[in-house]
N, C-alpha and C positions, 0 to 999 in steps of 0.2 A: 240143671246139672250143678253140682255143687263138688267145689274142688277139692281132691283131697290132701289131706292133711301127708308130707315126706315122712317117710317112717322114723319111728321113736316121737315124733313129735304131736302131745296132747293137746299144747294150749291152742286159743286162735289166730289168727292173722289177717293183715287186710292185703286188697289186691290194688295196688297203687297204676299199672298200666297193664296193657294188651297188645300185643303186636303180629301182624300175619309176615309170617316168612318166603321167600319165593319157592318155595315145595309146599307151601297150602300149610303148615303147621302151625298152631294157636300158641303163643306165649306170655305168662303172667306173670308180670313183673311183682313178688309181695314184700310187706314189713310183717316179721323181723326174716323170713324163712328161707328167701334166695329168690329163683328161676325155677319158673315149672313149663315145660314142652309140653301140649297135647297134638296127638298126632290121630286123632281120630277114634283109636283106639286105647292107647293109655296114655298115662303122665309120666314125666319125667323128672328129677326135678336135679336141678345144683344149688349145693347148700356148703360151697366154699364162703370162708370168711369174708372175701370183698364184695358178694352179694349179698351177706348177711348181717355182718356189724362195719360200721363205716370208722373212722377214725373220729375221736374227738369229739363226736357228734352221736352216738348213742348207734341204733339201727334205724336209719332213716330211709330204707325201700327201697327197691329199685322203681326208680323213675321213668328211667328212659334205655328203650330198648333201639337196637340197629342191625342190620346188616349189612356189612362192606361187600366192595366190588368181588373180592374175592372167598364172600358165604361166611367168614369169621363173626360174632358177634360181641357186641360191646352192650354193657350194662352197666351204663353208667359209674363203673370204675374204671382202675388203672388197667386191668386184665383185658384181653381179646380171649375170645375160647373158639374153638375149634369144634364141630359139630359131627357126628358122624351117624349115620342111618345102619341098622341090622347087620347088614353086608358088609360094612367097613369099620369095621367095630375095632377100635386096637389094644382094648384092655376092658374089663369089664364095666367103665365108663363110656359114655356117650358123647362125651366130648373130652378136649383137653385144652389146659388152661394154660396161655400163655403172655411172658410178659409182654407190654403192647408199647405203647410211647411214652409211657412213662407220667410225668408229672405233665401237664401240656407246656409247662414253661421249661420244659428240657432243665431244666436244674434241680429236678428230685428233692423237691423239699416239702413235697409231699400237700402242700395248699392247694394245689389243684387236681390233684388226681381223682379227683368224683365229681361229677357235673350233674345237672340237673334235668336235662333235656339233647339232645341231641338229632340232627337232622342226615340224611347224603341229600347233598344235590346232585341236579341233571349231569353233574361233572364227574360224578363218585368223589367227590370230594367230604370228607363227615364236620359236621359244624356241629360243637359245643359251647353248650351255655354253662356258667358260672354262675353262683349266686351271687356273688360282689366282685368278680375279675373279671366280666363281659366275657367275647365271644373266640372262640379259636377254632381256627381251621386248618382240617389237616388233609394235606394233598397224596397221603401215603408215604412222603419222604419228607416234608418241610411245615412246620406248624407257620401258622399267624396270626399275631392278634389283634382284637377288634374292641377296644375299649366304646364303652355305651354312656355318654355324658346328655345330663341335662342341665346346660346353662352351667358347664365346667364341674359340676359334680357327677362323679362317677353314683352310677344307679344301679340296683338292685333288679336283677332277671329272673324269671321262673320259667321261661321255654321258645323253644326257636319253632317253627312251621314252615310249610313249601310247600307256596299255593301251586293252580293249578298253572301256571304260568315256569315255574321254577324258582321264582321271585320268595326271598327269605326275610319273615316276622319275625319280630320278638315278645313276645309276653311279658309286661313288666309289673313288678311288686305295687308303687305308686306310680306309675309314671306311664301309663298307656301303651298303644302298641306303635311299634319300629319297626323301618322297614329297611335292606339294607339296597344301597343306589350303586352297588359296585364296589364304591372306594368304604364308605364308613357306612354305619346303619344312623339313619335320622328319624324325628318323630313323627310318626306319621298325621295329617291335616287334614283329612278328607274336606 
């Protein structure tokens, strides 16, 4: 199967992730072109600016795809959107896009509103990664954050996991993988 291209759009694109949603539907995260929904029978796609050009940073893809406790998704920006199937349809989009928590350091300055990775755990709790500001967590009403030091320098992340335990990894640029013990995430020793 080869994906198609959101109308008007000639050039090519890559597909940076994949995500199954809890209604069985396929989602591909690309650079430069947004979100594309397959639902078995077509595509769909959002090609709003926060899934297609990032701030500061050129069109760096969606990375990382989620879904909260209550079916909203995030894509790796600052936006939540809202999803809607045939039957619930409330304008001739398929979803609606709304604002979400903003910057994760709640003071809109706009340095963290795109992450890299993102996980929910067993709690519905959604955990993002940073590429140089570590790790926040967000409970639905209260962020947290989780700074990732090795040997008192803060480090470079590229993705969080949740293994089959609940238990949350981190993926690092130099610096191997983290695992988080409750209170702070440490290097992992095997």
């Amino acid at each position: 199967m080869t994906l198609p291209k959101p109308p008007g759009l000639d050039n090519p694109f890559d597909v940076y992730s994949i995500y199954k949603d809890r209604k069985g539907n396929i989602w591909f995260g690309t650079n430069p072109v947004g979100v594309c929904r397959y639902d078995g029978k077509k595509f769909d796609w959002i090609t709003e600016e926060d899934v297609t050009e990032f701030r500061n940073e050129g069109a760096n893809g969606v990375r990382s795809m989620t879904e909260d406790k209550n079916g909203d998704f995030w894509f790796n920006t600052e936006k939540r959107y809202s999803i809607y199937d045939s039957t619930t349809l409330r304008s001739n989009k398929f979803y609606t896009r709304h604002e979400s928590i903003g910057s994760l350091d709640g003071k809109n300055t706009g340095g963290l509103n795109e992450f890299l990775s993102t996980v929910k755990d067993n709690g519905d709790n959604l955990w993002f990664v940073t590429y140089r500001d570590g790790v926040w967590k967000y409970d639905g009403a209260k962020i947290t954050h989780y700074t990732v030091k090795d040997n008192s320098k803060d480090i470079t992340l590229f993705s969080i996991y949740k293994d089959n335990n609940g238990g949350l990894w981190l993926g690092t640029h130099e610096n191997g993988a983290y695992k988080f013990n409750g209170k702070t995430f440490e290097k992992f020793k095997p």
